[in-house]
C-alpha positions in Angstrom: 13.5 75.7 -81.7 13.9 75.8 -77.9 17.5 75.2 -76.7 16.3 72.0 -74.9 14.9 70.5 -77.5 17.8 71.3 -80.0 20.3 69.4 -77.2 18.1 66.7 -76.9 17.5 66.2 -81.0 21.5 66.2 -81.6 22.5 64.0 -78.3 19.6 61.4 -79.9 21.0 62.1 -83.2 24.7 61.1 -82.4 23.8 58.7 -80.3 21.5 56.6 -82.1 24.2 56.4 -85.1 26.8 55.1 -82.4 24.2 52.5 -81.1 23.3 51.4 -84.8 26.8 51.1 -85.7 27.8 49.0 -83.3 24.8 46.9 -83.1 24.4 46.1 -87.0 27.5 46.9 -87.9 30.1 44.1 -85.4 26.9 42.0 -85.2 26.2 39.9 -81.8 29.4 41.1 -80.3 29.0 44.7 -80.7 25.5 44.2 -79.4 27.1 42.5 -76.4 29.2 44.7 -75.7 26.7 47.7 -76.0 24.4 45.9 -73.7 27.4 45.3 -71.3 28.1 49.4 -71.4 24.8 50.2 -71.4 24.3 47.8 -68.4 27.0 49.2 -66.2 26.2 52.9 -66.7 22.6 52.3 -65.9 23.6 50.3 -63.0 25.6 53.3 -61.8 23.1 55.7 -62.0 20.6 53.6 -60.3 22.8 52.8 -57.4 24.0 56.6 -57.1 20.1 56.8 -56.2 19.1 54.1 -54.3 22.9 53.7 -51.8 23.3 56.2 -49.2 25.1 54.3 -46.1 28.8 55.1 -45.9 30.3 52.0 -47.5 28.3 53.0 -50.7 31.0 53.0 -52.7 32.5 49.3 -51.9 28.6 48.5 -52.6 28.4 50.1 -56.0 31.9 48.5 -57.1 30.7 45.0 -55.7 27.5 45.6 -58.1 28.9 46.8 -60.8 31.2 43.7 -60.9 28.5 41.3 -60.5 26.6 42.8 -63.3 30.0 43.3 -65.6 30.4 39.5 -64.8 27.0 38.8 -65.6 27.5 40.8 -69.1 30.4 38.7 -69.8 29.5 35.2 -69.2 26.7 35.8 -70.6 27.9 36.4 -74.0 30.5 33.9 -74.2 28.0 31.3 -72.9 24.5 32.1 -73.8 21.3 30.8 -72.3 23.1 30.6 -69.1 20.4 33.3 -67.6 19.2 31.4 -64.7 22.1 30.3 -63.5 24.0 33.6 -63.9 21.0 34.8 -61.8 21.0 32.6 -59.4 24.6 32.9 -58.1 24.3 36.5 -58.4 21.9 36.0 -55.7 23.8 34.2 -53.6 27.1 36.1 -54.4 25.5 39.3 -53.7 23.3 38.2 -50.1 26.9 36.5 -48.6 28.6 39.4 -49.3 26.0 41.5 -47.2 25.6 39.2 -44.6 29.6 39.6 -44.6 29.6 43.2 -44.0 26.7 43.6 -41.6 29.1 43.9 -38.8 29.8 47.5 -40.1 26.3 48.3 -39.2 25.1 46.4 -36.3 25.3 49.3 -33.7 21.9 50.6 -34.3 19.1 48.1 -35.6 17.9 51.4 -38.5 21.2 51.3 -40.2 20.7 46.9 -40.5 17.6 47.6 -41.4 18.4 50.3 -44.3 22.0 47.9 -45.0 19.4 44.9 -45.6 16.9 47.4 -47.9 20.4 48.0 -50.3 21.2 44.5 -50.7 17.1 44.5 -51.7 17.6 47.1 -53.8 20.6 46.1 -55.3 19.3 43.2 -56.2 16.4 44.8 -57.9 19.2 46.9 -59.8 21.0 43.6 -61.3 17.4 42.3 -62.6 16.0 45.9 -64.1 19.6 47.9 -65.9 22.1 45.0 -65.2 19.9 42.0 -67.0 17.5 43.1 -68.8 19.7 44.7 -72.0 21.2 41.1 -72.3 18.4 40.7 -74.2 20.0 43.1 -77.4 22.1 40.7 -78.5 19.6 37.5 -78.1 17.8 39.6 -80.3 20.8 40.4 -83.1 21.4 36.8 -82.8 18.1 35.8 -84.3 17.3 34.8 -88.3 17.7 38.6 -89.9 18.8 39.5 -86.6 20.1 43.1 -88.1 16.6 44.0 -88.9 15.2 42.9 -86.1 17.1 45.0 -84.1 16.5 48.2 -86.0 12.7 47.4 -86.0 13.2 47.3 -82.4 15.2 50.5 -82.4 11.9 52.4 -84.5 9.4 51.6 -82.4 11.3 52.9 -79.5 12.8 56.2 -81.0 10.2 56.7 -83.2 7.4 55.7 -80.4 8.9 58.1 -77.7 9.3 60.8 -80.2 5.4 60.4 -81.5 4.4 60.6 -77.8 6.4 63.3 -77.2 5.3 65.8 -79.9 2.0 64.9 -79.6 1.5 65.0 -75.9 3.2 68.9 -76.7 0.8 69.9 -79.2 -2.1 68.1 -77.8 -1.9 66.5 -74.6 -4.7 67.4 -72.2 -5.5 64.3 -70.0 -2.8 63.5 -67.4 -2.0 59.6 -67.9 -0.6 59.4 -64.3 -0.2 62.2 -62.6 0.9 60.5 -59.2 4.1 59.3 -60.9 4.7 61.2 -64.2 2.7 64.9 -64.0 3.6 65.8 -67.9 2.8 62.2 -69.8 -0.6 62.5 -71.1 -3.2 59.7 -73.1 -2.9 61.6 -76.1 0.7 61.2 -76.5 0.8 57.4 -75.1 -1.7 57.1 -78.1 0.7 59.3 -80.6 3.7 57.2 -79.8 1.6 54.0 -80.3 0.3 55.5 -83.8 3.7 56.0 -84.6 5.3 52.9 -83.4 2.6 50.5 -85.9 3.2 53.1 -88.8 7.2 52.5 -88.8 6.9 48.7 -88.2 4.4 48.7 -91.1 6.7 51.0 -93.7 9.3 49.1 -92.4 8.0 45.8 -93.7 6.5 47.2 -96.9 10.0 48.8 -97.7 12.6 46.5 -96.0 11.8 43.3 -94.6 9.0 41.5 -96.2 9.4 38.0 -94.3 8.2 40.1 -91.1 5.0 38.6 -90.7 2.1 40.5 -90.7 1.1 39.3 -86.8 4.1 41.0 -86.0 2.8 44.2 -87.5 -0.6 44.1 -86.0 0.6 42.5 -82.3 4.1 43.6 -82.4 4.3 47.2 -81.9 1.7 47.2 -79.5 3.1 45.2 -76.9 6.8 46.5 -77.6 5.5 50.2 -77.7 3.5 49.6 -74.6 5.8 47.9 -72.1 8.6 51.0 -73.5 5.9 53.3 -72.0 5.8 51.1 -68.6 9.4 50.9 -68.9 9.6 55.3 -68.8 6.9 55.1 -66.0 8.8 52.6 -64.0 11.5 54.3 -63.8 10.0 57.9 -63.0 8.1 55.9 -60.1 12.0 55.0 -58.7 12.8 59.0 -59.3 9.8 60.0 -57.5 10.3 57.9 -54.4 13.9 59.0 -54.1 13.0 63.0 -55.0 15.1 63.0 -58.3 14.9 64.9 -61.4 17.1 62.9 -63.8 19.1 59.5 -62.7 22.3 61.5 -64.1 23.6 64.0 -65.9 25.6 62.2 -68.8 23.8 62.8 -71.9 22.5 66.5 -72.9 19.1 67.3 -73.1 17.8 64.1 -71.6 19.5 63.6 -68.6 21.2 60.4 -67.5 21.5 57.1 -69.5 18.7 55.4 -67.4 16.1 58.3 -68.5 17.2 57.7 -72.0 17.3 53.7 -72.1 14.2 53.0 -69.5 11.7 51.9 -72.0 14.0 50.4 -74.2 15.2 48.0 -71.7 11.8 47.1 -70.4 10.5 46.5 -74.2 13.9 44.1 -75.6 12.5 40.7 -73.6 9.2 41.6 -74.8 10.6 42.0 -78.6 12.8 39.0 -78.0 8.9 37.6 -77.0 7.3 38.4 -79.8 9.8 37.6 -82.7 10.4 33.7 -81.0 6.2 33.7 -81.0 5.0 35.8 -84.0 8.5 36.8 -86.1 
């Protein structure tokens, strides 16, 4: 087994038993309050790629707040999305238009403080908001196993496509953004992601209903695979490898979460419509 491989397999190991245990095992809080960490480390990583003006720092801890703010309310009020949104927003554009002045002598650094706050912004909405949606889905009827479906068709959809695309990838699925993802493993990873939800429901959770199985997978598996090509598009535009260096074998957080946080409002989706 190459060394790579063997890092990645035990950092995906030990993590994964972390995330399940606090996710199924302190219910909606613990799911909050991975969706709040997992928020604020992708949000760092993220920013770490998109800031580069001098005040970069007081930007990322202005961020960071917002979204740890965000996290909070959030779960102690739920189904306050919009609003939280909304002054986010605003919170976020007065405080730009507050420190403009620090970059007024030359009309390119304006314009490049403006594209931040545009970034930013962007930032809050992809890593910051988006994981909210892990504990909307734990609080749901049989939330636990919800969740852990949710969990398969990720791990077990990104490990399908990534074996098979090994062994038997030839076409390039988009080679402008992503040169190594082929059709063959998008297709393995889907394969994989029905045939978990399906022995999953056989086995575990027979009230899953059977348009779940068919529809289910599909769209959640799918929009994780728009999620990893997402974010290699923001790592291509900015010349990175990895968005960080935290977890072994995979890179940063970001590279690891990307398609699950893209896929969780879609599951959320599909259980309120097909569940």
């Amino acid at each position: 087994m190459r060394p790579e491989l063997k890092s990645r397999l035990k950092t995906g190991a030990l993590g994964g038993a972390v995330l399940l245990g606090l996710t199924l095992g302190l219910g909606t809080w613990g799911t909050a309050l991975v969706a709040v960490i997992l928020a604020l480390l992708m949000t760092n990583e993220f920013l770490s790629i998109v800031l580069s003006l001098d005040d970069r720092v007081e930007k990322r801890q202005v961020f960071l707040g917002v979204v740890w703010l965000v996290g909070f309310f959030s779960a102690i009020v739920p189904r306050m999305e919009y609003e939280l949104l909304l002054t986010s927003f605003l919170g976020l554009f007065f405080y730009f238009l507050a420190t403009a002045s620090r970059h007024a002598s030359a009309p390119e650094l304006l314009e490049r403080h403006l594209r931040e706050l545009v970034y930013g912004l962007f930032g809050v909405l992809y890593v910051g908001f988006l994981p909210l949606f892990l504990p909307l889905i734990r609080d749901q009827a049989h939330g636990a196993r919800w969740l852990l479906v949710f969990f398969l068709i990720n791990w077990v959809g990104d490990s399908a496509a990534y074996f098979v695309g090994l062994r038997k990838g030839k076409t390039r699925l988009y080679p402008a953004i992503s040169p190594k993802k082929t059709w063959e493993g998008a297709w393995g990873g889907m394969a994989g992601s029905f045939i978990v939800t399906l022995l999953f429901k056989l086995v575990a959770f027979p009230a899953m209903s059977w348009a779940f199985v068919f529809v289910g997978p599909v769209l959640v598996g799918t929009s994780a695979q728009l999620g990893d090509l997402c974010e290699s598009l923001i790592k291509r535009a900015f010349q990175r490898k990895d968005s960080g260096h935290l977890l072994p074998g995979h890179g940063g957080v970001l590279d690891r979460f990307d398609g699950l946080v893209v896929s969780a409002p879609v599951m959320y989706l599909c259980i309120r419509t097909l569940g």
